[in-house]
CHARMM-style PDB file with segment names, atoms N, HN, CA, C and O in Angstrom:
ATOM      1  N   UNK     1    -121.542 -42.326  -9.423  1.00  0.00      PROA
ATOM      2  CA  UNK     1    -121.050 -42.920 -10.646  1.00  0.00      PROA
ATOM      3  C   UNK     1    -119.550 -43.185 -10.554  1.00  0.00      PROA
ATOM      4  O   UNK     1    -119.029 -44.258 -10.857  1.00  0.00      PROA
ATOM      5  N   UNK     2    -119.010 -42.279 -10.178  1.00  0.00      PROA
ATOM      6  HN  UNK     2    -119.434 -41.407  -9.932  1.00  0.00      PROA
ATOM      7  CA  UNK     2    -117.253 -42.536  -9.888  1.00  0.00      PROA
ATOM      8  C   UNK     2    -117.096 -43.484  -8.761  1.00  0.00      PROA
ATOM      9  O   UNK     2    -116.205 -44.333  -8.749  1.00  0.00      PROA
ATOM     10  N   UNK     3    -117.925 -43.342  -7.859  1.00  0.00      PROA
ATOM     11  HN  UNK     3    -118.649 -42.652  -7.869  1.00  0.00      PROA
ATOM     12  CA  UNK     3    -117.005 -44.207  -6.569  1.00  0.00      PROA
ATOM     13  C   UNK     3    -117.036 -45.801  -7.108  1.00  0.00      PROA
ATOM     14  O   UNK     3    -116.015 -46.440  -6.853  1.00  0.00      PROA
ATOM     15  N   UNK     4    -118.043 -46.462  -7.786  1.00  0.00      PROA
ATOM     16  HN  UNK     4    -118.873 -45.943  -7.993  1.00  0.00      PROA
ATOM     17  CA  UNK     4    -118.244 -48.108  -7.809  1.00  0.00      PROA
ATOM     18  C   UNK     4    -116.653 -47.818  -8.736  1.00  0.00      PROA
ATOM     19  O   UNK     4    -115.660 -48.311  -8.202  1.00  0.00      PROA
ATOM     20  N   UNK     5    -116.489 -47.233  -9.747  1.00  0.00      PROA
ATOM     21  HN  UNK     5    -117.296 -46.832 -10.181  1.00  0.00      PROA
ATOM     22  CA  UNK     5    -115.503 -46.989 -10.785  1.00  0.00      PROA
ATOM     23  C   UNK     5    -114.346 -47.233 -10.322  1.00  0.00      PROA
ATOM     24  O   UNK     5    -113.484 -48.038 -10.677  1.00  0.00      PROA
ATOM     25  N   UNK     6    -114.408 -46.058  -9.040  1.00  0.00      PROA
ATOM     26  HN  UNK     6    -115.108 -45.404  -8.752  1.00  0.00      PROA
ATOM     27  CA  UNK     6    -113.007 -46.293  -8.217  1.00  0.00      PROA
ATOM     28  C   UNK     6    -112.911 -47.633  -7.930  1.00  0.00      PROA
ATOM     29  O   UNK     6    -112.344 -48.498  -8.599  1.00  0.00      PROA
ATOM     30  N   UNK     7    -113.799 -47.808  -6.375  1.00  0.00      PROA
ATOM     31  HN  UNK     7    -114.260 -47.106  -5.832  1.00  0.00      PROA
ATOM     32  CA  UNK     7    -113.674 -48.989  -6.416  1.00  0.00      PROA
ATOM     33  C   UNK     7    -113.526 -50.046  -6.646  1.00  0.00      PROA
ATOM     34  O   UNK     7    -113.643 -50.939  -5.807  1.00  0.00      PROA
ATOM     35  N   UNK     8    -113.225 -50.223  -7.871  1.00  0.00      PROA
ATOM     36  HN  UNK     8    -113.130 -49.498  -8.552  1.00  0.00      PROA
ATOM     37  CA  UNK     8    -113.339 -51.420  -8.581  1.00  0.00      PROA
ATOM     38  C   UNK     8    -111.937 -50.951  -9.548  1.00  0.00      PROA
ATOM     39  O   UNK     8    -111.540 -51.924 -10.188  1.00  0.00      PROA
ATOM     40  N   UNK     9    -111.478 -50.254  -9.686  1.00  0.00      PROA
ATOM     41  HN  UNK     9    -111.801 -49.463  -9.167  1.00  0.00      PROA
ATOM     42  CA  UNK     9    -109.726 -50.069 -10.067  1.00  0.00      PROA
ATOM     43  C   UNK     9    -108.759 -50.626  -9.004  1.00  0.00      PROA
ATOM     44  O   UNK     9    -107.813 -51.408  -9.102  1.00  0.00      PROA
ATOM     45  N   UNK    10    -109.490 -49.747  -7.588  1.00  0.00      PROA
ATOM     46  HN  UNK    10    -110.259 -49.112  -7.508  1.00  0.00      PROA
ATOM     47  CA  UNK    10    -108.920 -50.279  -6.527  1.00  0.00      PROA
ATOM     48  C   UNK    10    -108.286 -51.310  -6.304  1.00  0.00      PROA
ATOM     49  O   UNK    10    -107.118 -51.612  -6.057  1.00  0.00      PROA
ATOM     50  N   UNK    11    -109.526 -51.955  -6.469  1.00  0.00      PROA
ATOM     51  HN  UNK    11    -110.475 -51.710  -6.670  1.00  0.00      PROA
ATOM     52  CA  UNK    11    -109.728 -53.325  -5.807  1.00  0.00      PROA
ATOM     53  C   UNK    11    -109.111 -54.488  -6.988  1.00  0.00      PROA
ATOM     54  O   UNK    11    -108.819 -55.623  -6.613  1.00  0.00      PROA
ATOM     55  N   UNK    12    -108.964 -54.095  -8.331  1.00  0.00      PROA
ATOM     56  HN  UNK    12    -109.201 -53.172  -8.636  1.00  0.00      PROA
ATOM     57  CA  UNK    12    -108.122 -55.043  -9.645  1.00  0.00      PROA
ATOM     58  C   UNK    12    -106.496 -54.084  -9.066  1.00  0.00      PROA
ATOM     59  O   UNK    12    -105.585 -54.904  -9.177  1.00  0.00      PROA
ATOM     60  N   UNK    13    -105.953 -52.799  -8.564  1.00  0.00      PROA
ATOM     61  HN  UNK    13    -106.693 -52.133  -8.474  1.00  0.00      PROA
ATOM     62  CA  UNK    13    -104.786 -52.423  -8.836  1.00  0.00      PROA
ATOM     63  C   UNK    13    -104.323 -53.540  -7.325  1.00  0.00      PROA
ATOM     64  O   UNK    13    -103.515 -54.419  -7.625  1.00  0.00      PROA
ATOM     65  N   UNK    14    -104.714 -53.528  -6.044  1.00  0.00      PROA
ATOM     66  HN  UNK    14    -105.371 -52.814  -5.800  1.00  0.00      PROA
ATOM     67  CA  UNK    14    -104.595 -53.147  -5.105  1.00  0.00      PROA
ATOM     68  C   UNK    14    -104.744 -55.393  -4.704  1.00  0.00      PROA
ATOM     69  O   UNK    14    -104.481 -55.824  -3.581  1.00  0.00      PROA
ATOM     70  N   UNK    15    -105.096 -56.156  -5.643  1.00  0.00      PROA
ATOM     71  HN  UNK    15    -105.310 -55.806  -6.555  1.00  0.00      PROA
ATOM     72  CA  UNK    15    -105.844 -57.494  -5.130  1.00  0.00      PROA
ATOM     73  C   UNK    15    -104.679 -58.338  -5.470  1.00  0.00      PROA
ATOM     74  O   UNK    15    -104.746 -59.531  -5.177  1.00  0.00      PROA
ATOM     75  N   UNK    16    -103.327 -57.749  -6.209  1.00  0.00      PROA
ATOM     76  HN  UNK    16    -103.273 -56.779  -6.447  1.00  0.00      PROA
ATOM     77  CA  UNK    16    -102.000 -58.690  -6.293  1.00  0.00      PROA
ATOM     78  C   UNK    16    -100.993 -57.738  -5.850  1.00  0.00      PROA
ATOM     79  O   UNK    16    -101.205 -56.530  -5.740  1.00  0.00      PROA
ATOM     80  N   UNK    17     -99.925 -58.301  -5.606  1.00  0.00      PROA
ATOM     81  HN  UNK    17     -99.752 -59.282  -5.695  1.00  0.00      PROA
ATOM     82  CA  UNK    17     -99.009 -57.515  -5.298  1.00  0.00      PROA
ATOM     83  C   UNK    17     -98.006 -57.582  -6.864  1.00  0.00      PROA
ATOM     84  O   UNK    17     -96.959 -56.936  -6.818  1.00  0.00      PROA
ATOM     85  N   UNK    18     -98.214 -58.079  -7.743  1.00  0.00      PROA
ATOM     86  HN  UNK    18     -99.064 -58.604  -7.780  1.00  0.00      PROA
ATOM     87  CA  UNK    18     -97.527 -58.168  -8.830  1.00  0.00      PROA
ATOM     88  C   UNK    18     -98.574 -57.002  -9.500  1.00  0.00      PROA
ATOM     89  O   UNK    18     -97.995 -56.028  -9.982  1.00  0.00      PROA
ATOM     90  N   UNK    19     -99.806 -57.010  -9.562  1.00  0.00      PROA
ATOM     91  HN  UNK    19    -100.276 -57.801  -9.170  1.00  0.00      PROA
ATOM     92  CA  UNK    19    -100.361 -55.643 -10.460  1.00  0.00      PROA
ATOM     93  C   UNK    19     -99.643 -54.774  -9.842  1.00  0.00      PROA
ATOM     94  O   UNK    19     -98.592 -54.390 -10.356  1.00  0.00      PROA
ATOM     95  N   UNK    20    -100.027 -54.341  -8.741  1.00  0.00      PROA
ATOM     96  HN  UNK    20    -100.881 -54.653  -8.324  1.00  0.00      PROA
ATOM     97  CA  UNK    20    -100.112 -53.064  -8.569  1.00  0.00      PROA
ATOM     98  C   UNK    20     -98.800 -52.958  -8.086  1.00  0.00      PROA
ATOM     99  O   UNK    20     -98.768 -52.177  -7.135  1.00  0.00      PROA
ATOM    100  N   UNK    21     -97.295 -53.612  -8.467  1.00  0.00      PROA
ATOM    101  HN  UNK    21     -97.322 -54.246  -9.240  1.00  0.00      PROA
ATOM    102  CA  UNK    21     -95.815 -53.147  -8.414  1.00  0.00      PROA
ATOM    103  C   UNK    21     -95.890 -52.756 -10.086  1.00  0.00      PROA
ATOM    104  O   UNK    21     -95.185 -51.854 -10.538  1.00  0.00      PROA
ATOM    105  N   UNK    22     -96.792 -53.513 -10.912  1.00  0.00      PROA
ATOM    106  HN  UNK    22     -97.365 -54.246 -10.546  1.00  0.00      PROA
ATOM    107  CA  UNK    22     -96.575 -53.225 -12.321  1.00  0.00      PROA
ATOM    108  C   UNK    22     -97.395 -51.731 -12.489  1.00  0.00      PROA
ATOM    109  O   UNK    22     -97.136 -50.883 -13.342  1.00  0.00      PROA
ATOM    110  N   UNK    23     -98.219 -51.665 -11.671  1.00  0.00      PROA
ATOM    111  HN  UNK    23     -98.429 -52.355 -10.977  1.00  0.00      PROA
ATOM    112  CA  UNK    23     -98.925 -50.018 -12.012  1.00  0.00      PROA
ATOM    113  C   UNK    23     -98.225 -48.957 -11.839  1.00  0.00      PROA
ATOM    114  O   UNK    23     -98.220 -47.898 -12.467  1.00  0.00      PROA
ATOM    115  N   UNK    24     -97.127 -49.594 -10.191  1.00  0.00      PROA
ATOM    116  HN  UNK    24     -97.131 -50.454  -9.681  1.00  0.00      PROA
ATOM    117  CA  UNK    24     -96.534 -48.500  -9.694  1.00  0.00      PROA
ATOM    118  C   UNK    24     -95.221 -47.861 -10.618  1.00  0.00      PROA
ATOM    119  O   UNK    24     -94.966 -46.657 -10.624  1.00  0.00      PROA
ATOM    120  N   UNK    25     -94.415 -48.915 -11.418  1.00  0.00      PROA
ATOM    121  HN  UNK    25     -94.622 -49.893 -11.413  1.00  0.00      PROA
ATOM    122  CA  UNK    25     -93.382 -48.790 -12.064  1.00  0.00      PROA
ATOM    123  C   UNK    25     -94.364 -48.462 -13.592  1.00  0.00      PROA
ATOM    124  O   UNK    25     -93.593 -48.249 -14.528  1.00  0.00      PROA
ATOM    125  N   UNK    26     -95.096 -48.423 -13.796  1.00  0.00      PROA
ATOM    126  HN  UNK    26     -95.722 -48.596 -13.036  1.00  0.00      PROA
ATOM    127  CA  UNK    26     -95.938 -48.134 -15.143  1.00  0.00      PROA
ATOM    128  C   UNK    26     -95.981 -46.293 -14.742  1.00  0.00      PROA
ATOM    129  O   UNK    26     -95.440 -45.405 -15.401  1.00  0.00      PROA
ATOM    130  N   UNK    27     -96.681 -46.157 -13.657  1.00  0.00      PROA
ATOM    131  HN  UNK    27     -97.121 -46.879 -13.123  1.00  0.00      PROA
ATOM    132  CA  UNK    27     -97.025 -44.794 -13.617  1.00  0.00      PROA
ATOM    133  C   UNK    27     -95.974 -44.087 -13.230  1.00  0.00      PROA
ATOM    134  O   UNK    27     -96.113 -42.886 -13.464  1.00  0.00      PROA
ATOM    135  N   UNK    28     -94.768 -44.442 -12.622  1.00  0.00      PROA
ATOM    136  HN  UNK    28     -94.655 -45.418 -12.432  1.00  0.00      PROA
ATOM    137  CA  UNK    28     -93.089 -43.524 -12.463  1.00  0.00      PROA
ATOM    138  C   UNK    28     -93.081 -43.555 -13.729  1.00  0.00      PROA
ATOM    139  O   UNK    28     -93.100 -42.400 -14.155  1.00  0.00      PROA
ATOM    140  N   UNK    29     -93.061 -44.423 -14.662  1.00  0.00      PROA
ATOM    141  HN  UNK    29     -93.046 -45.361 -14.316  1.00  0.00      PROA
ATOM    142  CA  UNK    29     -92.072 -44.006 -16.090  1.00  0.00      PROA
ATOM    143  C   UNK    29     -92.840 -42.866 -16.713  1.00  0.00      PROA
ATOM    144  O   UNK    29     -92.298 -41.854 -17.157  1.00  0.00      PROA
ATOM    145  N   UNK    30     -94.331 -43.132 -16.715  1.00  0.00      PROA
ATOM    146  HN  UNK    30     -94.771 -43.954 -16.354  1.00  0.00      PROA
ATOM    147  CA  UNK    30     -95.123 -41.949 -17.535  1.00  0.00      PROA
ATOM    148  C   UNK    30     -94.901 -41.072 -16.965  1.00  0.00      PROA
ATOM    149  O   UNK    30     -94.476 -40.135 -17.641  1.00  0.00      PROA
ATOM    150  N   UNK    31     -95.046 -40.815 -15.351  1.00  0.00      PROA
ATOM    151  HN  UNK    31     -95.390 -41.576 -14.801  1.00  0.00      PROA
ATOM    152  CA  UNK    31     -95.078 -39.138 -15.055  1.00  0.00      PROA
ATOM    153  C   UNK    31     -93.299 -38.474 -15.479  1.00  0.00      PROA
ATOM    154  O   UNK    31     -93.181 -37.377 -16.025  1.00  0.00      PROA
ATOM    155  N   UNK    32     -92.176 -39.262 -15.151  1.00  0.00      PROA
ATOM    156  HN  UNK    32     -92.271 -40.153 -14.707  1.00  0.00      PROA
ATOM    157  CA  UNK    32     -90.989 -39.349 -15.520  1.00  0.00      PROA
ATOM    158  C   UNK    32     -90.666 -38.718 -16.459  1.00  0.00      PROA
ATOM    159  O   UNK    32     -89.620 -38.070 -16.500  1.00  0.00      PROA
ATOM    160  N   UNK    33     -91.896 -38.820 -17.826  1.00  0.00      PROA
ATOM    161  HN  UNK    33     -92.746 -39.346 -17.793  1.00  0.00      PROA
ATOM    162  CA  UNK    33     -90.886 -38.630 -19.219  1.00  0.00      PROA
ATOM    163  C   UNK    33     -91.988 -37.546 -19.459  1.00  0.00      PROA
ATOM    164  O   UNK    33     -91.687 -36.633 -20.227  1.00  0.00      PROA
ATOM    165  N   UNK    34     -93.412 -37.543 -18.809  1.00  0.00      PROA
ATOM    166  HN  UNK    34     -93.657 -38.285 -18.185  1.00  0.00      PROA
ATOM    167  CA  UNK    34     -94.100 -36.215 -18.746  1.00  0.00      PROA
ATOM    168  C   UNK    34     -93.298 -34.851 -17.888  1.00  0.00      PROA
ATOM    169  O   UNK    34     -93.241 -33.723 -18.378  1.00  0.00      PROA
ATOM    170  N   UNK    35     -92.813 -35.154 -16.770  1.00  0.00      PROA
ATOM    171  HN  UNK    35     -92.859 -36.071 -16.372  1.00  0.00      PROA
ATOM    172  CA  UNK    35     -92.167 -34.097 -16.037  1.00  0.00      PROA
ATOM    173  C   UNK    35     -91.181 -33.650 -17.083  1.00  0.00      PROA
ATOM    174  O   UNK    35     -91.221 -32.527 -17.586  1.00  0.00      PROA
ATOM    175  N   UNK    36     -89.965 -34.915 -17.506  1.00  0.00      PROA
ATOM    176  HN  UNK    36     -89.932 -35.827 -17.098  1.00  0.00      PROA
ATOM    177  CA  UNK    36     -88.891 -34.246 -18.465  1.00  0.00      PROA
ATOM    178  C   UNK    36     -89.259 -33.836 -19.562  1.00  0.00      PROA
ATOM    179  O   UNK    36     -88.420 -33.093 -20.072  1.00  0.00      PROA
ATOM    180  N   UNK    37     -90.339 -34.026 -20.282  1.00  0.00      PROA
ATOM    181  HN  UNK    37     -91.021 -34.630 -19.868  1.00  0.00      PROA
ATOM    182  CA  UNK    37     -90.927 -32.852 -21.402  1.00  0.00      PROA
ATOM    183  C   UNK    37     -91.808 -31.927 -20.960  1.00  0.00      PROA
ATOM    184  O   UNK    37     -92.532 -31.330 -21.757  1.00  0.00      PROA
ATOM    185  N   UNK    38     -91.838 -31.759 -19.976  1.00  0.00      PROA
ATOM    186  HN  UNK    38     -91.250 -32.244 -19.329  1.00  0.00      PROA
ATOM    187  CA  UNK    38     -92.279 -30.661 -19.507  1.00  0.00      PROA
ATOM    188  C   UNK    38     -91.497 -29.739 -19.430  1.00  0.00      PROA
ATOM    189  O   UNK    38     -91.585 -28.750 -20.158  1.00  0.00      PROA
ATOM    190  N   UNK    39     -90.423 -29.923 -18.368  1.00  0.00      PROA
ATOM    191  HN  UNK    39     -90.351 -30.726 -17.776  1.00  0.00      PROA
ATOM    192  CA  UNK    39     -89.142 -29.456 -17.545  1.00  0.00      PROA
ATOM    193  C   UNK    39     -88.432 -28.918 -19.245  1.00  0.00      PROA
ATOM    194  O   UNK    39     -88.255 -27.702 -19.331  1.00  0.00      PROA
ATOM    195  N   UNK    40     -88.157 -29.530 -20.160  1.00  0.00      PROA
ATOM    196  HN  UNK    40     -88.301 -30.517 -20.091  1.00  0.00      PROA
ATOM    197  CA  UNK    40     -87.505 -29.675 -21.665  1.00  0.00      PROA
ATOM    198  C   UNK    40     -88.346 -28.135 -22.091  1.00  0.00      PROA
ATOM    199  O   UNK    40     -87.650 -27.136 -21.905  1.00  0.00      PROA
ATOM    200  N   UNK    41     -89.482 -27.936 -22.529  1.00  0.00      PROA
ATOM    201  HN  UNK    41     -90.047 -28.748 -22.680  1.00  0.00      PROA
ATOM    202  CA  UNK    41     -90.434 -26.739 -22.915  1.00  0.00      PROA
ATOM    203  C   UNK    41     -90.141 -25.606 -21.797  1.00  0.00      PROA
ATOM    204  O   UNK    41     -89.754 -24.494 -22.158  1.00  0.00      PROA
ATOM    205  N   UNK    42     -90.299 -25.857 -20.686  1.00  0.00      PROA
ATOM    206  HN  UNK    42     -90.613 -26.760 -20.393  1.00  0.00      PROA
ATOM    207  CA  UNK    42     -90.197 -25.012 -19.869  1.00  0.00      PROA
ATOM    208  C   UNK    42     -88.761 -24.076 -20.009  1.00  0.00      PROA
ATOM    209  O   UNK    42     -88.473 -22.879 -19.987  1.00  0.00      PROA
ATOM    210  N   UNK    43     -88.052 -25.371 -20.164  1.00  0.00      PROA
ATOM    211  HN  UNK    43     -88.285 -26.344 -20.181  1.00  0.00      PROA
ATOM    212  CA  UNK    43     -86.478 -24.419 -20.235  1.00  0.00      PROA
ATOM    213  C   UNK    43     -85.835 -23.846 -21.481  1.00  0.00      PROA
ATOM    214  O   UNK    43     -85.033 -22.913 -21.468  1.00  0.00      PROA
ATOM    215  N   UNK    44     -86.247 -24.468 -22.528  1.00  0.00      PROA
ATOM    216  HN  UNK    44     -86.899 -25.226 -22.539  1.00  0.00      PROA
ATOM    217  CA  UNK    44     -86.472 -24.086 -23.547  1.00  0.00      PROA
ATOM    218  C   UNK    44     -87.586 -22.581 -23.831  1.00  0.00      PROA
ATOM    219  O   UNK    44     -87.349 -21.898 -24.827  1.00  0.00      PROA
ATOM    220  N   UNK    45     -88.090 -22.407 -23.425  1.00  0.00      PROA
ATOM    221  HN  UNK    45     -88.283 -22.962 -22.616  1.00  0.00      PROA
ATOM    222  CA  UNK    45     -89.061 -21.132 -23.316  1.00  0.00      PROA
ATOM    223  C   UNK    45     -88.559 -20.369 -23.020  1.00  0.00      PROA
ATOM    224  O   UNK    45     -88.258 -19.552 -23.891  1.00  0.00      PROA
ATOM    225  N   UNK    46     -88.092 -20.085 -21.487  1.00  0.00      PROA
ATOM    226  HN  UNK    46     -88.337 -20.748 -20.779  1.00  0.00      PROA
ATOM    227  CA  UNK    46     -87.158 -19.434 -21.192  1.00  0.00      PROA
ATOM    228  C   UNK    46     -85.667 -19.122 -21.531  1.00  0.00      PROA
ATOM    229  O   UNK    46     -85.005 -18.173 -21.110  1.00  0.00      PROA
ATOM    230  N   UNK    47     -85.407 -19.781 -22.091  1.00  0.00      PROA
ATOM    231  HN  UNK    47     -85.945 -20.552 -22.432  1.00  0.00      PROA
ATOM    232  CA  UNK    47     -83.991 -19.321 -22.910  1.00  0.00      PROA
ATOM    233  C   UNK    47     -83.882 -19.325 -24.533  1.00  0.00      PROA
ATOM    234  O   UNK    47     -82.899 -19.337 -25.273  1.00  0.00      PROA
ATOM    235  N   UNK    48     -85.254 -19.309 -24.788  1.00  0.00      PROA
ATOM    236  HN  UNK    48     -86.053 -19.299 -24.187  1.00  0.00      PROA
ATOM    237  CA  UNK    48     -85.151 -19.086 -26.368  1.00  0.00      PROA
ATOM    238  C   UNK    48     -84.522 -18.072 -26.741  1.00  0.00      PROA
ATOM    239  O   UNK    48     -84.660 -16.979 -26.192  1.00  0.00      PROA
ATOM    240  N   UNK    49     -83.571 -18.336 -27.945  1.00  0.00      PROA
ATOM    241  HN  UNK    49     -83.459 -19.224 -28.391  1.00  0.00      PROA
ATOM    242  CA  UNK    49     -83.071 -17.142 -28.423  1.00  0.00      PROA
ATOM    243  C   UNK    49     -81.330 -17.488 -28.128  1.00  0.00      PROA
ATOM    244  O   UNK    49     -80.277 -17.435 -28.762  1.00  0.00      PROA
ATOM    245  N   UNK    50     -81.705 -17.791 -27.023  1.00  0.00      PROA
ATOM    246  HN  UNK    50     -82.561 -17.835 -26.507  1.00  0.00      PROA
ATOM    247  CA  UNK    50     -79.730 -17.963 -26.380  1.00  0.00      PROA
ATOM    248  C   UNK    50     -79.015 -19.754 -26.079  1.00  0.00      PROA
ATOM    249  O   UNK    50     -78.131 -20.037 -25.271  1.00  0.00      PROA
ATOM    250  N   UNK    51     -79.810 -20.790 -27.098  1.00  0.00      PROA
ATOM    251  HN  UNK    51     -80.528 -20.560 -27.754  1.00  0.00      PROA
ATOM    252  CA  UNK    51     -79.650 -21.567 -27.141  1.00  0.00      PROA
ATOM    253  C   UNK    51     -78.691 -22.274 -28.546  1.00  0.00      PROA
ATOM    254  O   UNK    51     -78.926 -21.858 -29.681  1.00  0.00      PROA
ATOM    255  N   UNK    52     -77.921 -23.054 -28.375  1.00  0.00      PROA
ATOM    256  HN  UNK    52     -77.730 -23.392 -27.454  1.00  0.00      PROA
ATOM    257  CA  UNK    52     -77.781 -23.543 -29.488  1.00  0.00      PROA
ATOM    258  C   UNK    52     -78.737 -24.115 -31.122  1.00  0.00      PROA
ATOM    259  O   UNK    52     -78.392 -24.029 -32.300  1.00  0.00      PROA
ATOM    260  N   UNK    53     -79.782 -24.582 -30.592  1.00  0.00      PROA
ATOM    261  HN  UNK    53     -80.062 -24.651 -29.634  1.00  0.00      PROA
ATOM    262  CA  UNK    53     -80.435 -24.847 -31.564  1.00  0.00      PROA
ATOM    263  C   UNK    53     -81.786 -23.523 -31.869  1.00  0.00      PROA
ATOM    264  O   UNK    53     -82.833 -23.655 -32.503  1.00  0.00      PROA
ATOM    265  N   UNK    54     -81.357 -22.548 -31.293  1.00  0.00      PROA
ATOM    266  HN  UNK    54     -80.507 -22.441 -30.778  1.00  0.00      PROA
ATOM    267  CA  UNK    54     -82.196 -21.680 -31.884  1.00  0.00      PROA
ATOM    268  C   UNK    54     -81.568 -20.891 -32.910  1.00  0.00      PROA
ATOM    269  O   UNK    54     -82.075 -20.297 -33.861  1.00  0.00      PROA
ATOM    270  N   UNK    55     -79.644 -21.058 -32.321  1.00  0.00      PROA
ATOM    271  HN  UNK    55     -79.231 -21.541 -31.548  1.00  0.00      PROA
ATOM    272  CA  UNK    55     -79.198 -19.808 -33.148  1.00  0.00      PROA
ATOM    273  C   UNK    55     -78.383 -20.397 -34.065  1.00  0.00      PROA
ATOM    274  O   UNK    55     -77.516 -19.606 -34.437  1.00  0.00      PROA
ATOM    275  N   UNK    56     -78.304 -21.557 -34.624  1.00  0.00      PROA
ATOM    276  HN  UNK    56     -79.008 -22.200 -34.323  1.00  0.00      PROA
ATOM    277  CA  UNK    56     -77.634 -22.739 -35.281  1.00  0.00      PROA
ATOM    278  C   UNK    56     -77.115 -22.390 -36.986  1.00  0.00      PROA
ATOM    279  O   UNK    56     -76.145 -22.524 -37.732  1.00  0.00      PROA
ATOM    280  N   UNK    57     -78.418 -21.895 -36.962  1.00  0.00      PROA
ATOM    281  HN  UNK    57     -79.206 -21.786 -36.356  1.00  0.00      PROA
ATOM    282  CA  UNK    57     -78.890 -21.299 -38.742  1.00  0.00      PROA
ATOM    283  C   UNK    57     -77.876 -19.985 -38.763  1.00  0.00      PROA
ATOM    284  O   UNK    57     -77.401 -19.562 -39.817  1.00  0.00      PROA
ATOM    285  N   UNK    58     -77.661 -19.518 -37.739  1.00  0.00      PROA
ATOM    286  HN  UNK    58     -78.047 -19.862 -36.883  1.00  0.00      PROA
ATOM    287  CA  UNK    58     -76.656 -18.190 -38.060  1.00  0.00      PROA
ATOM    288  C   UNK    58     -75.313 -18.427 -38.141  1.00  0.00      PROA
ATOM    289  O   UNK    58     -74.474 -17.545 -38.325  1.00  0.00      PROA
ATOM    290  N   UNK    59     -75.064 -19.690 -37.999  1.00  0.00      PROA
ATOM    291  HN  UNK    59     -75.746 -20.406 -37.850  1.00  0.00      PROA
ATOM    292  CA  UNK    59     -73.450 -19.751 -37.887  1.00  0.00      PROA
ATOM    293  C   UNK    59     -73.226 -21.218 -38.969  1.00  0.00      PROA
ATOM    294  O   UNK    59     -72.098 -21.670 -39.163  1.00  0.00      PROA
ATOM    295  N   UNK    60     -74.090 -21.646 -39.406  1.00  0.00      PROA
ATOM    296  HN  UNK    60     -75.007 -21.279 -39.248  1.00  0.00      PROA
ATOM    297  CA  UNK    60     -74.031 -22.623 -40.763  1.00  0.00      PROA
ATOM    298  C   UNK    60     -73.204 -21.713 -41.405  1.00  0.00      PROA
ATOM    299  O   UNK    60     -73.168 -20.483 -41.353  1.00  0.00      PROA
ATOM    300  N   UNK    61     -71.993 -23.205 -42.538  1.00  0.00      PROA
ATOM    301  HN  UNK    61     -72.023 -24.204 -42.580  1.00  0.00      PROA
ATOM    302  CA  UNK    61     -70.808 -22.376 -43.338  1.00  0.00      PROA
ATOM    303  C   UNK    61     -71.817 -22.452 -44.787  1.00  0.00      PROA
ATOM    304  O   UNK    61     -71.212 -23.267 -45.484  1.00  0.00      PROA
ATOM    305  N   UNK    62     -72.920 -22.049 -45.483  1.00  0.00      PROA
ATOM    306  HN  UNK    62     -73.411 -21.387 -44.917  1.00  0.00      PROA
ATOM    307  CA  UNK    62     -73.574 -22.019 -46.429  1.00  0.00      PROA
ATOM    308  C   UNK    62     -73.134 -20.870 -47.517  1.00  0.00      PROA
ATOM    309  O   UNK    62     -73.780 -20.538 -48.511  1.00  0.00      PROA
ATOM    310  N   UNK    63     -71.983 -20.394 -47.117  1.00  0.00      PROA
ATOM    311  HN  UNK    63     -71.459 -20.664 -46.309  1.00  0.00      PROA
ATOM    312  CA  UNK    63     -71.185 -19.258 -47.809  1.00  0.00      PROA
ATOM    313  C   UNK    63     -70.563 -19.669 -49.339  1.00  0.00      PROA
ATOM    314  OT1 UNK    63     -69.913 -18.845 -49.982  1.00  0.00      PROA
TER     315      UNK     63
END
C-alpha cells in the first residue's frame, strides 16, 4: 500500500527540477522553525525559574 504511494510522490517531487527545488526550500523552512521551537521549549525548560520572563511579575513597580 505505501510503496505505489511513495512512488508516485517520488516520481511528481523528483519529474521537475523546479518542484522538487520548491519541496526542498519548503521542507528547510518547516523543519527550521520546528527545530527552533523545539530548541525555544527545550531551553526554556531547563532554565525555568532563572529567566526573565518567568521572574518578570516579581520586579513589576505595581506598588
Amino acid at each position: 500500500m505505501a510503496a505505489p504511494l511513495i512512488s508516485r510522490l517520488s516520481a511528481r517531487l523528483l519529474g521537475r527540477t523546479s518542484t522538487f527545488t520548491l519541496a526542498l526550500v519548503a521542507g528547510a523552512v518547516v523543519f527550521e522553525r520546528g527545530f527552533d521551537h523545539g530548541a525555544e521549549l527545550l531551553w526554556d525548560n531547563i532554565n525555568y525559574g532563572k529567566l526573565w520572563k518567568h521572574n518578570k511579575h516579581k520586579y513589576d513597580g505595581d506598588d
